[in-house]
MARMINU-536266 format. One record per residue: residue in one letter; x, z, y negated of N, C-alpha, C in turn. Coordinates in pm, whole numbers, plus 50000, padded with zeros to 5 digits. Layout:
aXZYXZYXZY...
This chain:
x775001389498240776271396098254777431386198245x777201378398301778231363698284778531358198194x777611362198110777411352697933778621363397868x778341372897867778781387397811780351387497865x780521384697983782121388098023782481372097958x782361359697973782471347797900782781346497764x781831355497701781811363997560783441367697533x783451382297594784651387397549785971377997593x785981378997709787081364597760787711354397615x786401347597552787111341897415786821350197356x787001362997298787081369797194788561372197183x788641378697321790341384397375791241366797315x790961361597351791771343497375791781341397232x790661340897136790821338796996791771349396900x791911358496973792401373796891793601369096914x794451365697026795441365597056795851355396993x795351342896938795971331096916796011335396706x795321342696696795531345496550796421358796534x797141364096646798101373996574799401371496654x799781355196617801011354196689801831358796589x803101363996622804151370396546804811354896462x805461354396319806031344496321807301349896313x808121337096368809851339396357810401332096319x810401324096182810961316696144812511317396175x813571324696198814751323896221815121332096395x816181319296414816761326396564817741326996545x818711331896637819881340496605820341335296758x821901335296752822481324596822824291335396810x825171335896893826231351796858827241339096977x828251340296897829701335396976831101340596954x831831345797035833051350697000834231340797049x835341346496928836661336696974837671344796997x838791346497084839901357097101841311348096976x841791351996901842721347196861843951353996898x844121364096971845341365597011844651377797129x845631384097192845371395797276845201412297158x845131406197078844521420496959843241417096894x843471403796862842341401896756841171393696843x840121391896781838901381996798837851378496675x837411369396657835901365096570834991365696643x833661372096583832461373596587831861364996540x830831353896561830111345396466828341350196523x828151350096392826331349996409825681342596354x824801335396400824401320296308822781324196344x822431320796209821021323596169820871309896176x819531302096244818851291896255817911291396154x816851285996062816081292695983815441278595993x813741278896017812831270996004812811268995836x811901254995825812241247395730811061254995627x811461254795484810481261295378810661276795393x812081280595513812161299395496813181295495465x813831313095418815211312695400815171329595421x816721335095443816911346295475817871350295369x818271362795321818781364395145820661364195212x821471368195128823061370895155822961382995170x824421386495203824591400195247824971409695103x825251401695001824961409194859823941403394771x822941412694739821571411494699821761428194588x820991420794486821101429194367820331445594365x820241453594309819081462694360817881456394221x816701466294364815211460794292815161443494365x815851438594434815751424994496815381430794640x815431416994722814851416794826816151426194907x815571424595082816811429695150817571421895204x818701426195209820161418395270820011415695376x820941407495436821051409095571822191413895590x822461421395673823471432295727823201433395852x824771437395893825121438595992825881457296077x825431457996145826221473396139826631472796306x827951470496344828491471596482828721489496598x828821486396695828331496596725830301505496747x830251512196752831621522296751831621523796927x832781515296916833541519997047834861513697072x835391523397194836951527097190837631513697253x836741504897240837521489197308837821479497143x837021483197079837391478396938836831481196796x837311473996713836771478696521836711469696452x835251467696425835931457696313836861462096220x837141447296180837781450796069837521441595906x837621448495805837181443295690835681442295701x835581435195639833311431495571833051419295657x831751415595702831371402795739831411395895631x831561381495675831881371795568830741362095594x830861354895445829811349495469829861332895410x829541323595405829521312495319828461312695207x828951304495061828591305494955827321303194970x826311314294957824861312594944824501303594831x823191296594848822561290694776822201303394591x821091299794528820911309094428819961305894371x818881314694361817911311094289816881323094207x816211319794055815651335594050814231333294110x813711342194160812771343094221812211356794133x810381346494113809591360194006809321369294088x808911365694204808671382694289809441394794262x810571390594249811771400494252812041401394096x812061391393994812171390093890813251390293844x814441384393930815901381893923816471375093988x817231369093998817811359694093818681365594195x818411355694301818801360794454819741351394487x820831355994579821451349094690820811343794838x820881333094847820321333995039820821320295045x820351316895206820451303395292819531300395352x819551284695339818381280495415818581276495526x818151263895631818391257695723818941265595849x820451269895837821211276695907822681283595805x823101293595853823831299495759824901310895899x826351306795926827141317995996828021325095969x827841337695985828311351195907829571352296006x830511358396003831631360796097832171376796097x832611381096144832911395096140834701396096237x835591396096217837271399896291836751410996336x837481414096424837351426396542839001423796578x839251439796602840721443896632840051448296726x841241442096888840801442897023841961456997038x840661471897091841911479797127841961480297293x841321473497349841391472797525841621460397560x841991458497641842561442097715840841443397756x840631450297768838751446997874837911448297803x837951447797703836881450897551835941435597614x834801441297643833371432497714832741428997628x832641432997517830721426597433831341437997322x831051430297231831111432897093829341440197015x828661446197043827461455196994827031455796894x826221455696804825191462796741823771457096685x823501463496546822591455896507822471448396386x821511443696333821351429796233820381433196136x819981431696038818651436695947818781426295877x817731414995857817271406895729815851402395737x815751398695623814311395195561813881382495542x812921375695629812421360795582811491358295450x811611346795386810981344695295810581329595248x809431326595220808841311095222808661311195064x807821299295010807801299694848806321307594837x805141315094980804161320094982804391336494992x805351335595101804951351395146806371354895163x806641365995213807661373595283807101382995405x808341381095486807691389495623808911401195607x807961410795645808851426795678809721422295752x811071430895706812371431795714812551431295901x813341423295943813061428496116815011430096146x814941441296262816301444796315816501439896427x817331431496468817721426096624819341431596635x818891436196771820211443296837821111428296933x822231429196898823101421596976824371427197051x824491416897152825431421097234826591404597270x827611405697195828451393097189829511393897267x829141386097383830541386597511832101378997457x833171391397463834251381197381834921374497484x834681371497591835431363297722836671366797724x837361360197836838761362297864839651356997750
């Protein structure tokens, strides 16, 4: 019976060590107030070395963007498109066209028009896609919450 529970014990221990999730990129959110109306949003993608994550304009029939979609409320709006710095470029046969993205690290910014003096955390969510010169990992969504301070 001992052999047998010993048994499963590393079965469970080996299973687990072969379906770790990978995450090649972390995500890192800072805000700046530039006046008592306005503020910046920054979101900075970290990206392990040999990934990259695509731009926020990506062709159709290409991979997916990364995008951003904030959440609606009466303390503020964005305003205009997230911005982004000049992605790298390359065609890639998977897709069989050439793509925009960044490697290393890459920070997107988003203006927000402050309509409350108490406007707390700036909301929503994020969608992009990692990609190595082997594989690609399904598209993943992280929800954020960006404190714009006093």
């Amino acid at each position: 019976m001992k052999k047998l529970l010993l048994l499963m014990v590393a079965l469970v221990i080996c299973a687990g060590a072969y379906a770790q999730i990978e995450t090649p990129v972390r995500w890192a959110y800072a805000a700046k107030k530039l006046n008592s109306k306005e503020a910046v949003v920054y979101l900075k993608a970290t990206i392990q070395p040999g990934w990259h994550i695509y731009s926020l304009n990506v062709g159709d029939g290409g991979p997916i963007a990364t995008s951003f979609v904030f959440s609606k409320s009466k303390d503020y709006a964005p305003v205009g498109k997230t911005t982004e710095p000049k992605p790298l470029s390359k065609y890639e046969e998977s897709f069989k066209m050439n793509v925009t993205y960044f490697e290393k690290e890459v920070v997107f910014s988003q203006k927000i028009s402050l309509k409350s003096a108490t406007a707390g955390s700036v909301t929503g969510k994020l969608t992009y896609m990692t990609c190595n010169d082997k594989k690609c990992l399904p598209p993943d969504d992280v929800d954020f919450a960006i404190p714009l301070g006093k």
